[in-house]
Biotite code that builds the C-alpha atoms (Angstrom):
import biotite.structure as struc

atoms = struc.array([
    struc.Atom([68.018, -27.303, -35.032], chain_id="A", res_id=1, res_name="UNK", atom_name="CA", element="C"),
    struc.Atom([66.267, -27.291, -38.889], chain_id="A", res_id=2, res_name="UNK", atom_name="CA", element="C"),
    struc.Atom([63.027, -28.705, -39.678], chain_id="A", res_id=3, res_name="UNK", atom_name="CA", element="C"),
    struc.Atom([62.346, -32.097, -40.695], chain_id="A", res_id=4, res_name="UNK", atom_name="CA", element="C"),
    struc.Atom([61.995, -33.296, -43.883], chain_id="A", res_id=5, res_name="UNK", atom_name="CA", element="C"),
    struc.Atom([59.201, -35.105, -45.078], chain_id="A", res_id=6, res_name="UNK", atom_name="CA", element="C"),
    struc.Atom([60.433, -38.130, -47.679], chain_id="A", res_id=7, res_name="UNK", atom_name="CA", element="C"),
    struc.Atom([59.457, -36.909, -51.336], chain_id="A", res_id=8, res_name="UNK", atom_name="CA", element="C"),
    struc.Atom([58.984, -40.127, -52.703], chain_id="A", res_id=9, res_name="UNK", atom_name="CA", element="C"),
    struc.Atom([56.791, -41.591, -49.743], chain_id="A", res_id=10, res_name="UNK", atom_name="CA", element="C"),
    struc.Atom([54.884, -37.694, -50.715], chain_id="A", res_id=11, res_name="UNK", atom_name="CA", element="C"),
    struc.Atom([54.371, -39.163, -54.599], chain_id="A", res_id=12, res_name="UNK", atom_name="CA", element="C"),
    struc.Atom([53.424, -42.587, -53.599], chain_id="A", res_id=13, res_name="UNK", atom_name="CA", element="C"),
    struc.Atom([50.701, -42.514, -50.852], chain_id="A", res_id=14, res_name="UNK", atom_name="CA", element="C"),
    struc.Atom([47.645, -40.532, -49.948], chain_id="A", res_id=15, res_name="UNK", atom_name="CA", element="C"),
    struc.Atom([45.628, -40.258, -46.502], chain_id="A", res_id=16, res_name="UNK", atom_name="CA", element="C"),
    struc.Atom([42.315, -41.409, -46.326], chain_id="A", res_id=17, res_name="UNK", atom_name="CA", element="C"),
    struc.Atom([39.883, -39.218, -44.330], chain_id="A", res_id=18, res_name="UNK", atom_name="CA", element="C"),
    struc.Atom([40.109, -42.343, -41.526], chain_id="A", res_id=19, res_name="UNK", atom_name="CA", element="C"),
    struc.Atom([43.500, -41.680, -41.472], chain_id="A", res_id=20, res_name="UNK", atom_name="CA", element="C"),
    struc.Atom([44.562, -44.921, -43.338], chain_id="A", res_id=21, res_name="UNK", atom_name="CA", element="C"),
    struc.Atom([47.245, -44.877, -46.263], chain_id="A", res_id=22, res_name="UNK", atom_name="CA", element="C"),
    struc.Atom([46.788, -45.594, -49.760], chain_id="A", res_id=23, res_name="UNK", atom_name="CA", element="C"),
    struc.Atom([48.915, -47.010, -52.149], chain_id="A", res_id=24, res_name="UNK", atom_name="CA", element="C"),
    struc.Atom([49.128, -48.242, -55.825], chain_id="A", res_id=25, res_name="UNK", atom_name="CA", element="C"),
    struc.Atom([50.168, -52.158, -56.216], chain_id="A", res_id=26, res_name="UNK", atom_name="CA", element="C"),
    struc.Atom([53.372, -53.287, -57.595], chain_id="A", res_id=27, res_name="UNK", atom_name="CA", element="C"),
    struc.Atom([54.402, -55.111, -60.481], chain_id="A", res_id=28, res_name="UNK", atom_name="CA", element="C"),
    struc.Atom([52.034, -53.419, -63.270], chain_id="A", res_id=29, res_name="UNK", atom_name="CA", element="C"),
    struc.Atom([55.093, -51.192, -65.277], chain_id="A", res_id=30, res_name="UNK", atom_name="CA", element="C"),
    struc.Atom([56.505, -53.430, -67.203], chain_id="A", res_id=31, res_name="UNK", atom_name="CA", element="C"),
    struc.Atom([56.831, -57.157, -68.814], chain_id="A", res_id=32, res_name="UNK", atom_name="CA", element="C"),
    struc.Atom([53.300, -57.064, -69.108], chain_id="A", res_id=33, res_name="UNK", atom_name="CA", element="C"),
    struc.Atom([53.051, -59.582, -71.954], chain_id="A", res_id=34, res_name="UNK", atom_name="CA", element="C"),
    struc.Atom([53.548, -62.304, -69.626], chain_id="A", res_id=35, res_name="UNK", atom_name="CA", element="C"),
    struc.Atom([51.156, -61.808, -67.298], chain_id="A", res_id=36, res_name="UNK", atom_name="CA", element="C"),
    struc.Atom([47.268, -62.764, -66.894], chain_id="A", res_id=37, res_name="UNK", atom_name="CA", element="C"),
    struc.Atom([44.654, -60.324, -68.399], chain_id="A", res_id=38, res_name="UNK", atom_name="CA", element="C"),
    struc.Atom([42.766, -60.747, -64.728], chain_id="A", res_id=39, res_name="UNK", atom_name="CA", element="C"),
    struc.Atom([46.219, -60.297, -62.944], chain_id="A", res_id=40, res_name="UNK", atom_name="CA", element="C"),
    struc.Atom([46.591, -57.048, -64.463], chain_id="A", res_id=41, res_name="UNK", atom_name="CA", element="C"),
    struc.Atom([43.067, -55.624, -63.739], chain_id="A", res_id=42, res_name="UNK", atom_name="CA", element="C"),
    struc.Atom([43.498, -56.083, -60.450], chain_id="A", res_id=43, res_name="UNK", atom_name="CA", element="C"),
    struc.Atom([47.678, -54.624, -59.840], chain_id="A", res_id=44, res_name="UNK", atom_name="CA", element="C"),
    struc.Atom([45.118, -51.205, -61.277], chain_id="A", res_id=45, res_name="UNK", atom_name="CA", element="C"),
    struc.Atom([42.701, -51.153, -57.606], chain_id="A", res_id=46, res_name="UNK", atom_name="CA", element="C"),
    struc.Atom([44.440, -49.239, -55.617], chain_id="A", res_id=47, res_name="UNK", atom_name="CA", element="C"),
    struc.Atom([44.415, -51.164, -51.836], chain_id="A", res_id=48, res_name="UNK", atom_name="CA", element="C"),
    struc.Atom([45.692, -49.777, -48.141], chain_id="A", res_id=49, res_name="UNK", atom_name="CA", element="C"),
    struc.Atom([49.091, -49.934, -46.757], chain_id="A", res_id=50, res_name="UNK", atom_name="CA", element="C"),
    struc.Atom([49.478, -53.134, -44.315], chain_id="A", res_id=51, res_name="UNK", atom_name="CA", element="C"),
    struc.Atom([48.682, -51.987, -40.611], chain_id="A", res_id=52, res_name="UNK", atom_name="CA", element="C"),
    struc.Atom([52.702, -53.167, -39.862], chain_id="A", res_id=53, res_name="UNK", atom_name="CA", element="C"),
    struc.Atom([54.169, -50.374, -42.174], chain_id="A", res_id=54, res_name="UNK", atom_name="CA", element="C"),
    struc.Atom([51.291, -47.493, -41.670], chain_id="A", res_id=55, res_name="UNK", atom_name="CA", element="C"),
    struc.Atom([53.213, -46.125, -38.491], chain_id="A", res_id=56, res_name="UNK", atom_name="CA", element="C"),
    struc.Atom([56.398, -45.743, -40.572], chain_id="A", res_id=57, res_name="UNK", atom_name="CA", element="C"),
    struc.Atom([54.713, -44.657, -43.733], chain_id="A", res_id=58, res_name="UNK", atom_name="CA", element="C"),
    struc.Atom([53.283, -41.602, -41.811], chain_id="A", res_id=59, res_name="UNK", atom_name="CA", element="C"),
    struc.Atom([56.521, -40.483, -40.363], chain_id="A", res_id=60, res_name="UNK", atom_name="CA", element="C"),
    struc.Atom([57.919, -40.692, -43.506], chain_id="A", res_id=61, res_name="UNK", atom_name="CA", element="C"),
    struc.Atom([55.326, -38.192, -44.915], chain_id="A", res_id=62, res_name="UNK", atom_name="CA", element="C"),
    struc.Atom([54.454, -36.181, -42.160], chain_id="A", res_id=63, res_name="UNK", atom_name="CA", element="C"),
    struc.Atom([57.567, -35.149, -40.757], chain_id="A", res_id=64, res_name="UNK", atom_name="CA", element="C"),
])
């Protein structure tokens, strides 16, 4: 039977912490900016963890 494949996009998108955590980048700071708060966008920049709910799946995604 092949190897797994680890999911490319899950690859791009996070990045293991050396606790083992995931981090990610927050949503909704591509586009339509115009509308939204000057505050609101400085903080979609910090990146912030994955919820403890979707780590498990995140690192099969990556790992396998």
């Amino acid at each position: 039977m092949p190897k797994m494949k680890s999911n490319s996009g899950a690859k791009k998108r996070f990045k293991v912490t050396a606790t083992g955590r995931l981090k990610r980048q927050k949503a909704y700071h591509s586009h339509i900016l115009t509308k939204k708060a000057q505050k609101r966008k400085r903080n979609l920049r910090q990146s912030t963890m994955t919820s403890s709910a979707d780590e498990a799946r995140m690192k099969r995604l990556i790992s396998t």
